[in-house]
N, C-alpha and C positions, 0 to 999 in steps of 0.2 A: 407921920405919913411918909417921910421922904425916905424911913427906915424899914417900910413896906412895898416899895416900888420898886421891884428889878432893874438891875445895870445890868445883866448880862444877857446875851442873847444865843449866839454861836459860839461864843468862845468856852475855853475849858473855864470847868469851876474849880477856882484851887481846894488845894485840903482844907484851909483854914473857914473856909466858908461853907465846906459842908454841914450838915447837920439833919435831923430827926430820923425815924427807926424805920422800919421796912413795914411796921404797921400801918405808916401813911400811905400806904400803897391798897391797902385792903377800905379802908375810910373812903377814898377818893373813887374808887371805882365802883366800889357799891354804890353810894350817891350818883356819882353818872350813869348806872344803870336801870334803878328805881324811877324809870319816867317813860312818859306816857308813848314816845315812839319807841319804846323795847317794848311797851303792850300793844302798839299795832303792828309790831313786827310778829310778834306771838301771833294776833288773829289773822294772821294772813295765811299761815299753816291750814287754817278753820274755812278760811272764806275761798281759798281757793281749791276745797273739797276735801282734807283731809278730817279725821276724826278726832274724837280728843285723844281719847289715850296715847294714840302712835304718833300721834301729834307734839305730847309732852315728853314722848320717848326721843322722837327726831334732835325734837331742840336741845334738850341735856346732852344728847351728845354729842353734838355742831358746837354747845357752848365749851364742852370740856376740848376737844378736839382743837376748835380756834382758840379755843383761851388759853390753850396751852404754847401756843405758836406765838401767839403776843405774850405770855408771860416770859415767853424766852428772852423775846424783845425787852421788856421790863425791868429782867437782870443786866444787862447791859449797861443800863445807865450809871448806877453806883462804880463800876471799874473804870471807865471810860470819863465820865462826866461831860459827855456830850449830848446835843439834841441829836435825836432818834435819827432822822436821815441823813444829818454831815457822814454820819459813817456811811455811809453809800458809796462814799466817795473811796475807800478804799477796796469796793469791788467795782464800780463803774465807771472809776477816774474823778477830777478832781470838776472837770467842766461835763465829763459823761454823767453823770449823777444826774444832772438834769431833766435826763427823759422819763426815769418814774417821779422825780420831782414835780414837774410840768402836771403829770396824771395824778398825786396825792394832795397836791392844791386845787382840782376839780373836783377831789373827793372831798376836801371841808368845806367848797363853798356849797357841794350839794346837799354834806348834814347841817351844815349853818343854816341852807332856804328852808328844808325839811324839819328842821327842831324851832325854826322861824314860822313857820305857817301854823302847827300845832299850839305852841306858846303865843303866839299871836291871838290866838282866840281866847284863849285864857287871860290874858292883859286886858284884852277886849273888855272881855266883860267886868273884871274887877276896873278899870278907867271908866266904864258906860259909858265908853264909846263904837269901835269896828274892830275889824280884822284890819285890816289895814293898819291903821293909828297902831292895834295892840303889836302888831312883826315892826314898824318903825320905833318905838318904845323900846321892846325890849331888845332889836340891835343894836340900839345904844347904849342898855344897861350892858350887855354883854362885851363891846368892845370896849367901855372904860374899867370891867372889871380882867378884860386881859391886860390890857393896858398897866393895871398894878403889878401884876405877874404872881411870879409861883406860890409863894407865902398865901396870897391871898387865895387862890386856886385850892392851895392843900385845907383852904381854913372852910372855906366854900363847901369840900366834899364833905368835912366835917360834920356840920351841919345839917345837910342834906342829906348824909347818909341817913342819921337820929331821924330827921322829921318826916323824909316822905317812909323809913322804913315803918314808920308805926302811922302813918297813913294807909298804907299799903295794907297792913295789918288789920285796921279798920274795913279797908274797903271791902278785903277779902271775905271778911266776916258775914258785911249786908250782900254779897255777892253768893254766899253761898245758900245763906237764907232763903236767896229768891230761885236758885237752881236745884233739878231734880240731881241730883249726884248721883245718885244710885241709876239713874237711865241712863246718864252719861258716860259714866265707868262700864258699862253693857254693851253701849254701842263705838266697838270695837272692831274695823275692818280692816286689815292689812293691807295698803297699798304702797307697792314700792315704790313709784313715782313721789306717790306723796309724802311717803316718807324722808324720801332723800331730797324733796324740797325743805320739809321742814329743817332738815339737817344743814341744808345750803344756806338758808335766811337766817341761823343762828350761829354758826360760821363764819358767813359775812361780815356778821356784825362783829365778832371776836378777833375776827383778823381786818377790819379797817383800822382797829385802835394800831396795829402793828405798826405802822409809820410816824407815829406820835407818843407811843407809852415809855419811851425812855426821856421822853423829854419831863415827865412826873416824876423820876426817882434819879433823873443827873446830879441832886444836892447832897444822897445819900452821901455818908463818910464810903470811901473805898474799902473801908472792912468790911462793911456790911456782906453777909451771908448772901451768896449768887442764889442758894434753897430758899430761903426767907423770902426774900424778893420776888423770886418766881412762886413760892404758896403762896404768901400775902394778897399779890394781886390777882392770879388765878381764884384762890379763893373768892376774894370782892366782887372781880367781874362774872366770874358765873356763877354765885350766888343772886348778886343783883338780876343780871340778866334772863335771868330763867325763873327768879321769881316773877320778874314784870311779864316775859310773854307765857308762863303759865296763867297768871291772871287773865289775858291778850286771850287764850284760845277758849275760857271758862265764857267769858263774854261773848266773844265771837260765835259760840257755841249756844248760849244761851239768848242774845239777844238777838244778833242775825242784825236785819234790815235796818234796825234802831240806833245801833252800833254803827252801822257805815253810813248812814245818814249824819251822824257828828260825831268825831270819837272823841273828844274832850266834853262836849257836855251832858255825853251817856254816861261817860264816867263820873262827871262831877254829879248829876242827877241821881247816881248811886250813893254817893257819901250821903246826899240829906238835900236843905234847900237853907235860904237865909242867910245866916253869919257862917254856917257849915258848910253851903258851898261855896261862899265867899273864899274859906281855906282851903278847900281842895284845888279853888282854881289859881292859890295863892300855891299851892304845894306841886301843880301841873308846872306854873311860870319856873319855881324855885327848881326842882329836878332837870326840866329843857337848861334853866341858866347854864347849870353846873356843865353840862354836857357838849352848850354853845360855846360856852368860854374854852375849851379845849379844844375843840374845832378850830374857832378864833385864834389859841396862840397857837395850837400847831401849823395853821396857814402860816401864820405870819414867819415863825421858824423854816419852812419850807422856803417860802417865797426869800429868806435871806438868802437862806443857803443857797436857791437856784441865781441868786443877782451875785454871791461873793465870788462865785464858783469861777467869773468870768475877771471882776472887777478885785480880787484880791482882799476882800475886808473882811476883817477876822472881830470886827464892832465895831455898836450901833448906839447912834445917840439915843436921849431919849426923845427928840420930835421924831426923828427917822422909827421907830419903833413905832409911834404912834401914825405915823403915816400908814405905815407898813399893813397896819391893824384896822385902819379906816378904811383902807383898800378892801381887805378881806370881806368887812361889815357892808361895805357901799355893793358889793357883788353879789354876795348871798343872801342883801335884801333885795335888792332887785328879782333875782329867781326865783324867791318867796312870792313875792306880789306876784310875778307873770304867772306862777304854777298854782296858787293856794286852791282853786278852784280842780284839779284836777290831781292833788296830790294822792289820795290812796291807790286809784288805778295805774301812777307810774313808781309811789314806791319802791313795791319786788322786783320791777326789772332794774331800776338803781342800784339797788342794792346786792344784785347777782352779776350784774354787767361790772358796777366795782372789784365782786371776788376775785375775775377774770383776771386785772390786771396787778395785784396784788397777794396774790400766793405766789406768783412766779417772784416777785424781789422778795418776800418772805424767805424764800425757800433760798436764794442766795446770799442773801444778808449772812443767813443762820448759819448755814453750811461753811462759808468763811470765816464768820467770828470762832465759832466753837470747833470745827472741826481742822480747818487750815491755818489761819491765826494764830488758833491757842487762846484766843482773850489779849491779844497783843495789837495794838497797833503804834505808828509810827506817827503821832501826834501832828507834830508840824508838818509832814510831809501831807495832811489832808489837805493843808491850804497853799500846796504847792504842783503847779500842773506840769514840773519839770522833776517832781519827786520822784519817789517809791514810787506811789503808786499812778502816775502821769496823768498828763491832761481826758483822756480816751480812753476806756479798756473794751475793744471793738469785741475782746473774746466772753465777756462776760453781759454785753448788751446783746450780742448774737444769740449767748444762750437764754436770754431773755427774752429774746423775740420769739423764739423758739418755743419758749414756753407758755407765750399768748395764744400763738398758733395752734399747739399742740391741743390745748383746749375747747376749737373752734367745734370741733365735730360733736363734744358732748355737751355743749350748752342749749341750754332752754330758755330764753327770754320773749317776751312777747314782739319784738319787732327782728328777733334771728334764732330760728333753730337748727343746731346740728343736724348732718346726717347718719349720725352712730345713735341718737337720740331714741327715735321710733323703735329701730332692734329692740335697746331696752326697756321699753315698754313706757316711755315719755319719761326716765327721769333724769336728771342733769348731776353729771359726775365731774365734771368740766375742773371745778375745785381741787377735789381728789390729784387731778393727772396734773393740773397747774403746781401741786407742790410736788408731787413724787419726778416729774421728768426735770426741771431745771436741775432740783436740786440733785439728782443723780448725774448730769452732765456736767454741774458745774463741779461738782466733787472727781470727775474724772479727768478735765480736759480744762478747767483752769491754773495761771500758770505759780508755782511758788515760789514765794520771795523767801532771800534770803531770813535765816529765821533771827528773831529781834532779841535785842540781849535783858536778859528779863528785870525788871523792879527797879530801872535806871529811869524814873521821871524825870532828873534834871534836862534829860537826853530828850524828855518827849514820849519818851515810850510805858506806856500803860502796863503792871504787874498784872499776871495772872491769879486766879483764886489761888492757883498753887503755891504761888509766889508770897501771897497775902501771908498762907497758912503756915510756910516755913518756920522753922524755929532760927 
């Protein structure tokens, strides 16, 4: 056991401790996809008036679009061997990081309550007990199985990938059985709006992983292929994801009123009854697990990194981790419990109000790694607020403000809508402008540091793929 529990938390992973292939990238994200909130993210395209067809068209390409944003993210981790937001720190300083930090740790305690209220009910009924008891249950299986760390995570997706993908498989089968498919394929109505909602809700959901996916492939060896890396897990996550909200819009489509009256036990009522739905609601809990536990450690990776940021700690015991991790689980059960009763109606605007603040550090992150960097950074100088890269970077949070703002006019949520919105005929582009303006001003008007001398790790400093490939 004790040769499966993580010591490492922020700190670099040396070379000798890397290991496994860029395939574990594709395993782990399908399995985190294949579950029951990527199919009510799918029927939300449905329920809030779109059709099927342009429905399934929306979302394929929200998921290729975002997924390709976050696979960029994904490559990062094998060159670097860092979790996903300490490098933050070298576009927003070493203590500035903080500000999208502060907002990427309200984005997992809001998928922890969210993957907590769904899987909650599905615990529920395999314990025959409540909703309640089933969200307290399994934030406990999911904080002790963070708590093991990444071995155990990559073994998880493993898993999960195999059993809910031939679940899925199943279900789609008794799903199409009972739907008219040929009506549905017919009734075909092009609405822009709705279009580009569909495209925003599967987007979202491809660029929330962005703050978190390199913290899945930091153990890679540093040779591993930046290509691999990024098909691998593009592959996974919008394979998975698009197969569950394809599912998501066939139901929402088909079943309507039945569907949002319980989406967990419309679905499990689908596979069968007995010891059959005994599994399906065993394969709901197993897909939310995989999905909570990444929430779970990414909180907990966030919330270090925003405490070192100040406090100078570059690692973490193993109580202080576990603390770290009880924190996360004690918050986004509590949200659980307060919202379960109201969750599908505040979903879409969660999950659209997230995009908002997160394409704009997307679009920065990326533009520095790949295009200003080079794939270089200056190691030790992350955990230094008198470094390279300094305590503050006022010019890189400005253009980040900038690009919250910039967004405001074309967002659609249910409690704020732009006034560029109506023009277009109610649909929300807010995403689109959140990555194309940061990352254009931050490519023009932030400042360049000297350039780093390349494939010198003893120094700290991280080789480029170029550098990899040299002879």
């Amino acid at each position: 056991m004790s040769g499966l529990v993580e010591l490492r938390s922020i700190d670099v992973v040396p070379d000798e401790e890397r290991h496994g292939t860029a395939f574990s990238q594709f395993t782990l994200w399908l399995g985190a996809n294949l579950q029951i909130t990527a199919v009510v993210t799918g029927a939300l395209a449905v329920v809030f008036g779109g059709d099927v067809v342009w429905s399934v068209i929306g979302l394929l390409l929200g998921n290729l679009l975002g997924g390709a944003v976050m696979a960029l993210h994904s490559a990062q981790g094998p060159r670097l061997g860092l979790p996903q937001m300490i490098q933050s720190r070298a576009q927003f300083g070493v203590r500035g990081a903080v500000v999208p930090l502060l907002l990427v740790i309200v984005m997992y305690v809001g998928f922890f309550a969210s993957g907590s209220v769904l899987a909650g009910q599905a615990v529920g009924e395999l314990t025959h007990t409540n909703d309640t008891t089933g969200i307290v249950v399994f934030a406990a299986v999911t904080a002790v199985t963070a708590t093991v760390g990444y071995r155990v995570i990559h073994a998880l997706g493993r898993v999960a990938s195999t059993i809910c993908a031939l679940a899925f498989v199943y279900l789609g089968i008794r799903l199409l059985d009972r739907a008219d498919v040929t009506a549905l394929l017919h009734d075909a109505h092009f609405s822009l709006p709705m279009f580009l909602l569909a495209m925003s809700l599967s987007a979202s959901w491809q660029l929330a992983f962005g703050p978190y996916v390199a913290d899945y492939s930091r153990y890679l060896p540093r040779t591993t292929s930046t290509k691999a890396t990024f098909w691998w897990t593009l592959s996974g996550s919008a394979l998975g994801s698009q197969w569950s909200m394809t599912f998501g819009v066939l139901v929402a489509a088909t079943a309507g009123e039945k569907f949002l009256a319980g989406q967990v036990g419309y679905v499990v009522a689908l596979g069968g009854t007995g010891l059959v739905a005994s599994f399906f609601y065993f394969v709901i809990a197993l897909g939310k697990l995989t999905i909570n536990v990444l929430n779970t450690y990414g909180g907990f990776m966030s919330l270090v990194t925003s405490v070192s940021g100040f406090r100078g700690q570059r690692q973490l015991s193993r109580a202080g981790r576990a603390t770290y991790i009880a924190l996360i689980m004690v918050a986004g059960t509590a949200v659980a419990l307060l919202g379960k009763d109201t969750f599908l109606s505040s979903f879409k605007d969660f999950l659209l109000f997230l995009l908002t603040f997160f394409t704009p550090w997307s679009a920065i992150n990326l533009v520095d790694y790949y295009l200003i960097s080079k794939e270089r950074y200056d190691i030790p100088a992350l955990s230094d607020p008198h470094g390279r890269y300094g305590a503050w970077r006022w010019d890189a949070l400005g253009i980040y403000a900038v690009g919250l703002l910039a967004q405001l006019p074309f967002l659609a949520t249910g409690f704020y809508t732009g006034p560029l919105v109506d023009p277009l005929g109610g649909a929300d582009i807010s995403w689109i402008v959140g990555l194309a303006v940061p990352a254009l001003l931050y490519r023009l008007l932030a400042p360049r540091y000297a350039a780093l001398p390349p494939g010198d790790t003893k120094r700290g400093v991280v080789p480029s793929a170029e550098d990899l490939s040299a002879p």
